[in-house]
VEXGULUM-163081 format. One record per residue: residue in three letters; residue number from 0; x, y, z of N, C-alpha, C in turn. Coordinates in pm, 1 decimal. Example, Ala and Ser with C-alpha at 12.3 -4.5 7.8 and 13.67 -1.06 7.14 Angstrom:
   res     n        n.u        n.v        n.w       ca.u       ca.v       ca.w        c.u        c.v        c.w
   ALA     0     1319.0     -569.0      780.0     1230.0     -450.0      780.0     1320.0     -330.0      780.0
   SER     1     1285.0     -225.0      708.0     1367.0     -106.0      714.0     1290.0        3.0      787.0
//
This chain:
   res     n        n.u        n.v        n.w       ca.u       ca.v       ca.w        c.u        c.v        c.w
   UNK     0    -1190.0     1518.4       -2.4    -1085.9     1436.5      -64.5    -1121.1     1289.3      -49.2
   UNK     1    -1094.3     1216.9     -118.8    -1136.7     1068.1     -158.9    -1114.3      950.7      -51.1
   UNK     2     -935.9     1013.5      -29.5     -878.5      875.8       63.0     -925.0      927.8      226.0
   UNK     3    -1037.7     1050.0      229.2    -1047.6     1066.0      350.3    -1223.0      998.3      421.7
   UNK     4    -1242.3      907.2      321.3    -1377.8      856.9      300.0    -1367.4      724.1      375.6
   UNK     5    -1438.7      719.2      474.8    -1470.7      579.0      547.8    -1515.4      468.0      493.6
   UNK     6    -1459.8      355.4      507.9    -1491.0      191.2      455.0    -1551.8      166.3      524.5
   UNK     7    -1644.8       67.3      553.2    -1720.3       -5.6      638.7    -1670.9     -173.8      666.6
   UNK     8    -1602.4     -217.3      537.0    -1544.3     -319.6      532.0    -1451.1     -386.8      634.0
   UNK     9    -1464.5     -450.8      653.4    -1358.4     -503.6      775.5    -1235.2     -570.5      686.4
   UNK    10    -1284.1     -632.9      568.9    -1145.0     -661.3      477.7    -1080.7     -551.7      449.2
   UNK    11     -961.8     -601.4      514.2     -822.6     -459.3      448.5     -832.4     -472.3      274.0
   UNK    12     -846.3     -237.2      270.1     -811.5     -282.0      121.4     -669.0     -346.0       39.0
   UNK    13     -718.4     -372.4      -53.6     -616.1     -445.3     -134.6     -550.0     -339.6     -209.3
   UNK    14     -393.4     -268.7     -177.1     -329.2     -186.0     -281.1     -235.9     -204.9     -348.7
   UNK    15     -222.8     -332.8     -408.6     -125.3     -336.1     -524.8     -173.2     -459.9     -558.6
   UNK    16     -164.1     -530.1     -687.5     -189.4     -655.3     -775.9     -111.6     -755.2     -740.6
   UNK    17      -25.3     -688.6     -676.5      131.6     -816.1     -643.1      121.9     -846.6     -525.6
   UNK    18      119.1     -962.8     -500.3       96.2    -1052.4     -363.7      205.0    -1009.1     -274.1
   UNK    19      360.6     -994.7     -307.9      504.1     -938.1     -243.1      461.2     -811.8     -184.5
   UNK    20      430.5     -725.3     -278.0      433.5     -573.1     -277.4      278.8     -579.7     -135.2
   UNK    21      178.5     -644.5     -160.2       89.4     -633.7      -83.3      111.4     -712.1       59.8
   UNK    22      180.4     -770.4       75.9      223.6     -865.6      182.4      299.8     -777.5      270.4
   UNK    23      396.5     -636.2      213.3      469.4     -547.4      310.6      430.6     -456.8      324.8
   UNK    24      261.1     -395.1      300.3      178.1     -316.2      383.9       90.3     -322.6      466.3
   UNK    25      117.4     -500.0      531.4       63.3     -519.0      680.1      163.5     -547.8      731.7
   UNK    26      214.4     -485.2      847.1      325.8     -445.5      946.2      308.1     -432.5     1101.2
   UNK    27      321.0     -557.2     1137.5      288.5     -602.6     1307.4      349.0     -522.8     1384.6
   UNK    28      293.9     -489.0     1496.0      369.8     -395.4     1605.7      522.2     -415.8     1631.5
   UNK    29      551.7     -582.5     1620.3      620.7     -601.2     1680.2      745.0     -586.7     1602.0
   UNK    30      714.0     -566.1     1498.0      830.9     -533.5     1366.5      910.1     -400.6     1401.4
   UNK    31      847.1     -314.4     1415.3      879.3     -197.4     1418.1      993.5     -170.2     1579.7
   UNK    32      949.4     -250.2     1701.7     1059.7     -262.1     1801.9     1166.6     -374.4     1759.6
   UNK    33     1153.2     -467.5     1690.2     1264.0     -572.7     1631.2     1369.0     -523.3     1614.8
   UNK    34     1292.0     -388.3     1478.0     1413.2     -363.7     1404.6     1483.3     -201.7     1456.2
   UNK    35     1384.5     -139.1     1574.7     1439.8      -19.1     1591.2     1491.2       -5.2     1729.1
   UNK    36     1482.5     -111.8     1857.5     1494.0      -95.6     1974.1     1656.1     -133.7     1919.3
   UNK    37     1694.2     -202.3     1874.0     1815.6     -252.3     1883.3     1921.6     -126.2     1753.6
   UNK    38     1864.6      -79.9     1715.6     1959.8       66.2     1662.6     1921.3      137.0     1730.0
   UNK    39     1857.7      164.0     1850.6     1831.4      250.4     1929.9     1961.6      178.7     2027.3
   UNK    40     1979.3       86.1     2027.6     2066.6       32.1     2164.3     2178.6       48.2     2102.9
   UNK    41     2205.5       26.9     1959.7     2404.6       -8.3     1917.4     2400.5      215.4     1931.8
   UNK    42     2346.3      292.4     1907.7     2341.9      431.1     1863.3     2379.3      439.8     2071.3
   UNK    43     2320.9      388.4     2143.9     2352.2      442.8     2255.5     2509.4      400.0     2328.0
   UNK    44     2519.5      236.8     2271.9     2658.9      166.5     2286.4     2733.1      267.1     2193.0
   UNK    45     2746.0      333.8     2084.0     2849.1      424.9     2036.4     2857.9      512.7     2145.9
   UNK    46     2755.6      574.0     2218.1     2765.1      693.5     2276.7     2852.5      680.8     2400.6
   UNK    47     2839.4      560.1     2453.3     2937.5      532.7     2590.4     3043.7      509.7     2597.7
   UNK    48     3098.8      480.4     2419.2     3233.4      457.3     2373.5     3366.2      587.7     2426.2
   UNK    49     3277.4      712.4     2455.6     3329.7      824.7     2426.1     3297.4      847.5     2579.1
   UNK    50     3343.4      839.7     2649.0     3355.6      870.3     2805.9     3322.6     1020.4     2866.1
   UNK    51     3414.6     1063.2     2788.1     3431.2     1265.1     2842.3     3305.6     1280.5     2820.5
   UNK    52     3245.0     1377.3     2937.3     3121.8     1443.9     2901.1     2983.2     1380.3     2870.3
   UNK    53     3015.1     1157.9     2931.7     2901.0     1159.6     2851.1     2793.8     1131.1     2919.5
   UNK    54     2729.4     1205.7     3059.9     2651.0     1167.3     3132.7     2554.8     1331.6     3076.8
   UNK    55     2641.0     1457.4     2996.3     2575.8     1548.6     2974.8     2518.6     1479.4     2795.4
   UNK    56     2623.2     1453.2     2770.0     2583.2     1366.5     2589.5     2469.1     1312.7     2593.7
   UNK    57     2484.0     1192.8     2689.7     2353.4     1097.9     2714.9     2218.0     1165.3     2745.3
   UNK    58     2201.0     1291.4     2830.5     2088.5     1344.5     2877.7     2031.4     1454.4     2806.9
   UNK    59     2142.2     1433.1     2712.5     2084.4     1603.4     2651.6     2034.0     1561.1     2507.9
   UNK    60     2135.3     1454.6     2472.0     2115.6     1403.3     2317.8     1999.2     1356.8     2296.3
   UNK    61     1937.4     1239.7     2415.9     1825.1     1177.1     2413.3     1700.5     1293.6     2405.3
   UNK    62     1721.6     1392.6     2476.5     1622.8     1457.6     2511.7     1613.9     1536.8     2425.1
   UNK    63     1747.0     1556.6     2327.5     1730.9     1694.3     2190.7     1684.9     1559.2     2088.2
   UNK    64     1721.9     1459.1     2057.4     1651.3     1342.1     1983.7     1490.2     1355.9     2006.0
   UNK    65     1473.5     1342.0     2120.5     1321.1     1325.0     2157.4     1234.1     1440.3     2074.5
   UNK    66     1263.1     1561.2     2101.3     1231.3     1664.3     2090.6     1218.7     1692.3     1953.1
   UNK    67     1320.1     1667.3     1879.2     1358.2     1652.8     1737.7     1229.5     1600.2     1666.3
   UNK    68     1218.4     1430.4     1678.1     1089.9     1361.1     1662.7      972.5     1418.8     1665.0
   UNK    69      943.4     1509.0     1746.3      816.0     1538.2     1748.9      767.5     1617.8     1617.8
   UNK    70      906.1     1725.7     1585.0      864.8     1836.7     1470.3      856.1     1707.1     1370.8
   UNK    71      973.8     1589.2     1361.1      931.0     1538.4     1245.0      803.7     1445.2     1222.6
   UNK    72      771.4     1427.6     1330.6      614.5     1332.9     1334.7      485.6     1423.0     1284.7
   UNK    73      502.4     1572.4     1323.1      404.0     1637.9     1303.8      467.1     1672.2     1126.9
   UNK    74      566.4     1698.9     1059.3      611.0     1780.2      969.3      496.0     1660.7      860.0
   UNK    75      557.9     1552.3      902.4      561.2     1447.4      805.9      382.8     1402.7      773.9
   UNK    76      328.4     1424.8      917.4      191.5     1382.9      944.4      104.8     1487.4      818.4
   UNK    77      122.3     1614.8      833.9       64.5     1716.1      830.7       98.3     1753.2      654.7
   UNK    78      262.9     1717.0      660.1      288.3     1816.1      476.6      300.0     1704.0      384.9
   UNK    79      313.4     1587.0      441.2      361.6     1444.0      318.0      249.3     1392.3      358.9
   UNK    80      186.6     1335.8      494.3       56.7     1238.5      417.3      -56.6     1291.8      448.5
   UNK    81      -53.4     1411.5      418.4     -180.4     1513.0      420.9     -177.5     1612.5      295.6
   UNK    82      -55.2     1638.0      246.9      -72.4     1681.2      129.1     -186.2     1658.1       35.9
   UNK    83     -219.3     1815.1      -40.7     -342.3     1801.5      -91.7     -285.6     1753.0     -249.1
   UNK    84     -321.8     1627.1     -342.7     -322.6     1600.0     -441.9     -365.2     1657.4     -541.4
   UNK    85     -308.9     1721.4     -648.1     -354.9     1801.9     -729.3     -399.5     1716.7     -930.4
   UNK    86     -329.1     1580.9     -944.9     -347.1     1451.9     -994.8     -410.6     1324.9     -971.5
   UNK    87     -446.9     1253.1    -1062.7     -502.4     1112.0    -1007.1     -365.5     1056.4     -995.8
   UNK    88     -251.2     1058.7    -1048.2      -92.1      983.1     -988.5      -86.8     1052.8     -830.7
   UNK    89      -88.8     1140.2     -795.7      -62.5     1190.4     -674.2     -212.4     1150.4     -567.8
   UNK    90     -340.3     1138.0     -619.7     -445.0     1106.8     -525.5     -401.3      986.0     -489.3
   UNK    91     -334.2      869.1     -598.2     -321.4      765.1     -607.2     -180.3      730.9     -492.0
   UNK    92      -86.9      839.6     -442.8       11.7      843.7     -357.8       16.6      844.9     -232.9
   UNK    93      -92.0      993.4     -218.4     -179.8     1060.4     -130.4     -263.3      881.2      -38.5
   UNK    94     -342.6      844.4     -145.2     -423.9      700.7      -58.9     -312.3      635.0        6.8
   UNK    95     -198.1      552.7      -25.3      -74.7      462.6      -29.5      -16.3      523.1      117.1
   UNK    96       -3.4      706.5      116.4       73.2      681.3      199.8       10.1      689.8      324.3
   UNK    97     -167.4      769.1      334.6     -201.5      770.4      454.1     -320.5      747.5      420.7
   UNK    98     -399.6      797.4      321.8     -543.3      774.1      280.3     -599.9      606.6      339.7
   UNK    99     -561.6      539.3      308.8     -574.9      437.5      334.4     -633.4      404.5      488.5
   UNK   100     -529.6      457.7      541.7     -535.7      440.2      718.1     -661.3      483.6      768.9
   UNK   101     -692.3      652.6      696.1     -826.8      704.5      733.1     -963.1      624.0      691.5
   UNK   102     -912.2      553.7      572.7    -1019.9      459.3      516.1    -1075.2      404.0      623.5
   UNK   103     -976.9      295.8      647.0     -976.9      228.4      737.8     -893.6      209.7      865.5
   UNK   104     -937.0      317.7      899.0     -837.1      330.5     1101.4     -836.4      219.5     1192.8
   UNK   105     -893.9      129.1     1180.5     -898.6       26.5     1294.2     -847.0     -121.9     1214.6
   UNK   106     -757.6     -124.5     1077.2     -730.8     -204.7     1036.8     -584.8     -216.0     1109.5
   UNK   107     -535.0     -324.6     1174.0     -395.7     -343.7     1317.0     -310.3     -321.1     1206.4
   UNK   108     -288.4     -370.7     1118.9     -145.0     -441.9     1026.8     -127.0     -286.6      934.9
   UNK   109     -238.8     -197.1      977.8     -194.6      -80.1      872.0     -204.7       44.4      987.2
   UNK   110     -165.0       56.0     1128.9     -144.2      101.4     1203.0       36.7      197.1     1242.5
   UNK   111       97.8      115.9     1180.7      267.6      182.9     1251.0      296.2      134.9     1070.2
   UNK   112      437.4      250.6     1093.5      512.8      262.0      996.9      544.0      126.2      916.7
   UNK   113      562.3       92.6      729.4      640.7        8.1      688.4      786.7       13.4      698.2
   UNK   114      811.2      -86.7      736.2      983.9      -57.8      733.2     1041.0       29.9      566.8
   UNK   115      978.2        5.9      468.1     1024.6       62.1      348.8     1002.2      223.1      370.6
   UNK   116      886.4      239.3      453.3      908.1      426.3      459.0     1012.9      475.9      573.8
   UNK   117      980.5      349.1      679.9     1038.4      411.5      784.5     1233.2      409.7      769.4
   UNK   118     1307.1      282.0      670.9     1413.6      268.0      684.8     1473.4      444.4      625.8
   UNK   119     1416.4      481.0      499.9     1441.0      572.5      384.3     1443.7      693.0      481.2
   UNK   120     1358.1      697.4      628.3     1349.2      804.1      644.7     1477.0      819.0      729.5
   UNK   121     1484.7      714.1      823.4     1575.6      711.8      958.8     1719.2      754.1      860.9
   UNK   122     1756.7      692.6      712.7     1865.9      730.3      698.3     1840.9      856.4      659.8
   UNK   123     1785.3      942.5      611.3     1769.8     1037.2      570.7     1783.6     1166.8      704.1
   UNK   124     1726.2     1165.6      830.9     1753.3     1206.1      967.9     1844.0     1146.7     1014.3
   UNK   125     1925.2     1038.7      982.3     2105.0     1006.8     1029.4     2176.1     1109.1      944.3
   UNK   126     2131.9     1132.6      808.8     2241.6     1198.3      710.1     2245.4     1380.5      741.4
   UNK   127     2098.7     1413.7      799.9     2097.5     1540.5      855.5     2169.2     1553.1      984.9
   UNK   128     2186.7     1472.1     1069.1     2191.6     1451.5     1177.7     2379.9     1525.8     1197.8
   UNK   129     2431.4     1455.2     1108.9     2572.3     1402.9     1051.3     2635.7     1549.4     1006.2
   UNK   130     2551.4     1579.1      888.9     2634.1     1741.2      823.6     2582.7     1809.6      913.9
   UNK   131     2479.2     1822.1     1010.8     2449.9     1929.6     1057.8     2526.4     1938.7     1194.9
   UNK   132     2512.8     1818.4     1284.0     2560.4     1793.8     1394.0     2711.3     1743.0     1386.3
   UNK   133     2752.5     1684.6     1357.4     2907.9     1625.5     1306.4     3008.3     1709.8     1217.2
   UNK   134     2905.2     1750.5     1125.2     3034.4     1784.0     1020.4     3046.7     1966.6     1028.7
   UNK   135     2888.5     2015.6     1021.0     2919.2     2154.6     1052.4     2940.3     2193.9     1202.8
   UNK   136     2856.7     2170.1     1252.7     2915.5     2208.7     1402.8     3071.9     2114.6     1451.1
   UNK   137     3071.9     2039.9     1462.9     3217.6     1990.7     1471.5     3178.6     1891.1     1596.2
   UNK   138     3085.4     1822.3     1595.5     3018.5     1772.9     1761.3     2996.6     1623.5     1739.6
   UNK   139     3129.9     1542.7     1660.5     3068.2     1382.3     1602.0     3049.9     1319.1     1762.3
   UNK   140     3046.2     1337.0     1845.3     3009.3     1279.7     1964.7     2918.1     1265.1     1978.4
   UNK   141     2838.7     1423.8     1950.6     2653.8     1368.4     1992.4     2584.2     1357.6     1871.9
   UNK   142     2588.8     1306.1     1754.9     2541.6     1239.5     1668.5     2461.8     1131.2     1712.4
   UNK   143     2515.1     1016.6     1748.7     2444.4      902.0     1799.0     2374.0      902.5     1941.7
   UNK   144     2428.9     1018.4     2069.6     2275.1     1004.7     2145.7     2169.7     1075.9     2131.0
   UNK   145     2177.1     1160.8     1986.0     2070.6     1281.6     1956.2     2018.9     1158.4     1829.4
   UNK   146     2075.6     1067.2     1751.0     2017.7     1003.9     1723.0     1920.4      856.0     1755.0
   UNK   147     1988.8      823.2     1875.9     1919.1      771.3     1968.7     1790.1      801.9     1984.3
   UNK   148     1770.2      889.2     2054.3     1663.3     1014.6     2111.5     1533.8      979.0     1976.2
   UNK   149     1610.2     1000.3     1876.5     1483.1     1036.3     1733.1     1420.8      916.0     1706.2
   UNK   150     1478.0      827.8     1725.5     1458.1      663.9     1699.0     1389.9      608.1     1834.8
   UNK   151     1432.9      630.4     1966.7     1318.2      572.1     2054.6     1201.7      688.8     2058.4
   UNK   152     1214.1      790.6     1977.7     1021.7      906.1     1991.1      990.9      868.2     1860.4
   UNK   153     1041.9      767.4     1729.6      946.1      735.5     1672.4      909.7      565.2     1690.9
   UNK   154      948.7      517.2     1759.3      904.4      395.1     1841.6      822.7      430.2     1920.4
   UNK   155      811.8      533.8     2019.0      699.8      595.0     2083.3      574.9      632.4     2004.4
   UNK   156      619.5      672.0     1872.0      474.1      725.4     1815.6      442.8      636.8     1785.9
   UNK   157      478.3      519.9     1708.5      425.2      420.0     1640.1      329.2      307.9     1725.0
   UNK   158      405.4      301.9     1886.4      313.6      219.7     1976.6      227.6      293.6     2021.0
   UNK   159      200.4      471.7     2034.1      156.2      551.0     2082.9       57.4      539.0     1987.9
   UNK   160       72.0      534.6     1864.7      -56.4      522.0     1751.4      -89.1      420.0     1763.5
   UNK   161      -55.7      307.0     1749.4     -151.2      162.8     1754.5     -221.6      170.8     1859.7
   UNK   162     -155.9      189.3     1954.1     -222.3      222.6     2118.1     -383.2      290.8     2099.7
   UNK   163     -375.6      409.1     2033.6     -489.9      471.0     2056.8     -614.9      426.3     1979.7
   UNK   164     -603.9      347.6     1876.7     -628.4      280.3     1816.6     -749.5      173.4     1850.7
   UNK   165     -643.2      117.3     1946.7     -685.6      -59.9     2021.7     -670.1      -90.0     2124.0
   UNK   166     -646.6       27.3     2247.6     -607.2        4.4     2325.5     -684.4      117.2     2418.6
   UNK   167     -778.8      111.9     2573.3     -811.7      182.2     2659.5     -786.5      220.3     2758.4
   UNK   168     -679.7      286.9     2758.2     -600.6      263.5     2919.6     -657.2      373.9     2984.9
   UNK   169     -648.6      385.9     3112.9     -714.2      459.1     3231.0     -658.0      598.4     3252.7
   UNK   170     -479.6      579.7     3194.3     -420.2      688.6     3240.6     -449.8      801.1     3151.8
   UNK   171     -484.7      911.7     3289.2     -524.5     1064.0     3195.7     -484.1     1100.7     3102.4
   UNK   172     -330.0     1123.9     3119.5     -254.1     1152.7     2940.0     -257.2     1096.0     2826.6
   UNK   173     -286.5      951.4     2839.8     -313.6      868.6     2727.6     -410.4      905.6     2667.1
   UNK   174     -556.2      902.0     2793.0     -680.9      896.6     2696.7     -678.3     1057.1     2648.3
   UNK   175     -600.9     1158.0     2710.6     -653.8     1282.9     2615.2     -529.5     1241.8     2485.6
   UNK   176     -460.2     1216.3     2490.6     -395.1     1183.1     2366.2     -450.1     1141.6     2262.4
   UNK   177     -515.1      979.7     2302.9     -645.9      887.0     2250.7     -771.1      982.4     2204.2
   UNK   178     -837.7     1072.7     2245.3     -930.9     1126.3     2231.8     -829.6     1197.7     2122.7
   UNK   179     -812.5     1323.5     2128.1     -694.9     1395.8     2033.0     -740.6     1355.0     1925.6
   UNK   180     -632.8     1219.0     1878.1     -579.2     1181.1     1771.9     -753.8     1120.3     1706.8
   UNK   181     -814.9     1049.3     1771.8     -972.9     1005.4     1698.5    -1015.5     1168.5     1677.7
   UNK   182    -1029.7     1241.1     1762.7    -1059.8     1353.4     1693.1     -986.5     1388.5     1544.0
   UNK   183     -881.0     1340.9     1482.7     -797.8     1391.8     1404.9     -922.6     1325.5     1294.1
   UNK   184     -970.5     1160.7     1368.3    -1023.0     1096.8     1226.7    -1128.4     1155.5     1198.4
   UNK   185    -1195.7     1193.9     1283.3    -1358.0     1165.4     1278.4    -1390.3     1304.5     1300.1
   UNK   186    -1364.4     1420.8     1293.5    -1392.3     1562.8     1329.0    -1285.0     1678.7     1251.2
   UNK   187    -1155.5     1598.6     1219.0    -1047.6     1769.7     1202.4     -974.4     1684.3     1155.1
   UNK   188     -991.1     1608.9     1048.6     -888.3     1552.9      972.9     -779.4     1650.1      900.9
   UNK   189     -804.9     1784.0      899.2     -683.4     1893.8      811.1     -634.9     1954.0      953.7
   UNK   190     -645.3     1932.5     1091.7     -602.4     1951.7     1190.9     -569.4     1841.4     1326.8
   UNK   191     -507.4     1850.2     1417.8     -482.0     1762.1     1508.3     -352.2     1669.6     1478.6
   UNK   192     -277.5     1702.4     1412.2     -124.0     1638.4     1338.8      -25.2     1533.5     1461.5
   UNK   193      -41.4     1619.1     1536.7       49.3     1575.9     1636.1      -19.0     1425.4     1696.3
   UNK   194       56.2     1306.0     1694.5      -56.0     1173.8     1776.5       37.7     1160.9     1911.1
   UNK   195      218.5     1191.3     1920.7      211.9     1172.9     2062.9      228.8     1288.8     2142.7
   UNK   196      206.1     1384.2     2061.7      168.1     1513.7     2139.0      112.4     1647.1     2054.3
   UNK   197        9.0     1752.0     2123.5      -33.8     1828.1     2063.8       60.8     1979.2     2039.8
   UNK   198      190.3     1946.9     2053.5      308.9     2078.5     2082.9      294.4     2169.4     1936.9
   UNK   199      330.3     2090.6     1887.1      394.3     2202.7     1746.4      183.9     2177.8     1657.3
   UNK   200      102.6     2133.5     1700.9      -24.1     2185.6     1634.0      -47.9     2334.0     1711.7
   UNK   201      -24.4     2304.9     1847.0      -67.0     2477.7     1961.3       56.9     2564.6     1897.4
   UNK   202      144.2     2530.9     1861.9      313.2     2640.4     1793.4      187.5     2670.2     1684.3
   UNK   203      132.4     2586.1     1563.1      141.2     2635.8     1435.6       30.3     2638.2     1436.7
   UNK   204      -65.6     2677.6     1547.4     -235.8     2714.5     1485.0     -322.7     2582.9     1419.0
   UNK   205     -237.5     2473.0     1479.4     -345.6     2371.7     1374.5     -398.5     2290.0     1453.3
   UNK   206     -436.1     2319.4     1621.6     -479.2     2261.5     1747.9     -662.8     2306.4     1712.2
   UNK   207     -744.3     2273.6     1731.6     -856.2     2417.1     1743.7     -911.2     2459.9     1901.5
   UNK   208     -960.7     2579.1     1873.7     -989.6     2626.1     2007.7    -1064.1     2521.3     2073.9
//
């Protein structure tokens, strides 16, 4: 596949004609905690609003949030920007939404989520969050620390990916993480999905022996 072809270039490619449109697919680390540590903080201030029960709310929500994140980091990694393109409109989608990155993996500003994919998604996992947790089960309490939870594990992936990236740290779990995920580029690009953990690739056979 095309967008899985290495650049040598150190200039980031150029993907759109429009200076606007091209200006909001380099996205600094620091964007991504700006705008998500602090809906991670008002989602936990709802949660303390509600007193009863909420030292089990707080520990369980965060940790079913956390948990949550991971299927969607791998779902998203693996079926949306790995999807196989069957069009030049869709190869052309396929590059945009991840091709690109593999192009060029060590370009910083194309490392963590744009806020334009990432806002579309967070509401989209608030609105599941809501009929599934709130409205069918009947549980509007833990809505916001199970949404909490999903929002600081994709702040985790996103520094967890730049991290491995550009960053060498000593500690064991990191570097097999670090190793992992370069394995994803450079060896098993249709395997290794998972970047802050290898859970649901060992669940779904897409780890290799």
């Amino acid at each position: 596949m095309s967008h899985m072809r290495m650049v040598r270039s150190k200039e980031p490619i150029r993907l759109f004609a429009s200076n606007v449109l091209e200006f909001f697919t380099h996205i600094h680390p620091a964007v991504v905690l700006a705008i998500w540590l602090p809906v991670a903080g008002y989602s936990l201030y709802r949660t303390v609003l509600i007193p009863s029960g909420l030292g089990l709310r707080l520990s369980l929500g965060l940790v079913s949030g956390l948990f949550a994140w991971t299927w969607v980091e791998y779902a998203m990694h693996r079926f949306v920007f790995h999807f196989s393109p069957r069009t030049p409109r869709q190869e052309r989608l396929s590059f945009l939404f991840h091709g690109v990155h593999h192009a060029q993996p060590m370009v910083q500003s194309r490392l963590v989520m744009p806020p334009a994919v990432s806002i579309p998604l967070a509401a989209a996992c608030y609105a599941v969050l809501y009929l599934a947790v709130g409205v069918a089960a009947g549980a509007h309490a833990w809505v916001s620390p199970v949404f909490a939870g999903l929002i600081l594990g994709y702040v985790a992936y996103d520094m967890t990916h730049f991290a491995t990236h550009h960053f060498k740290v000593r500690w064991a779990a990191f570097q097999y993480i670090r190793r992992y995920h370069l394995h994803h580029h450079t060896q098993t690009p249709g395997q290794r999905f998972g970047v802050t953990s290898p859970l649901w690739d060992m669940v779904l056979g897409t780890k290799p022996d």
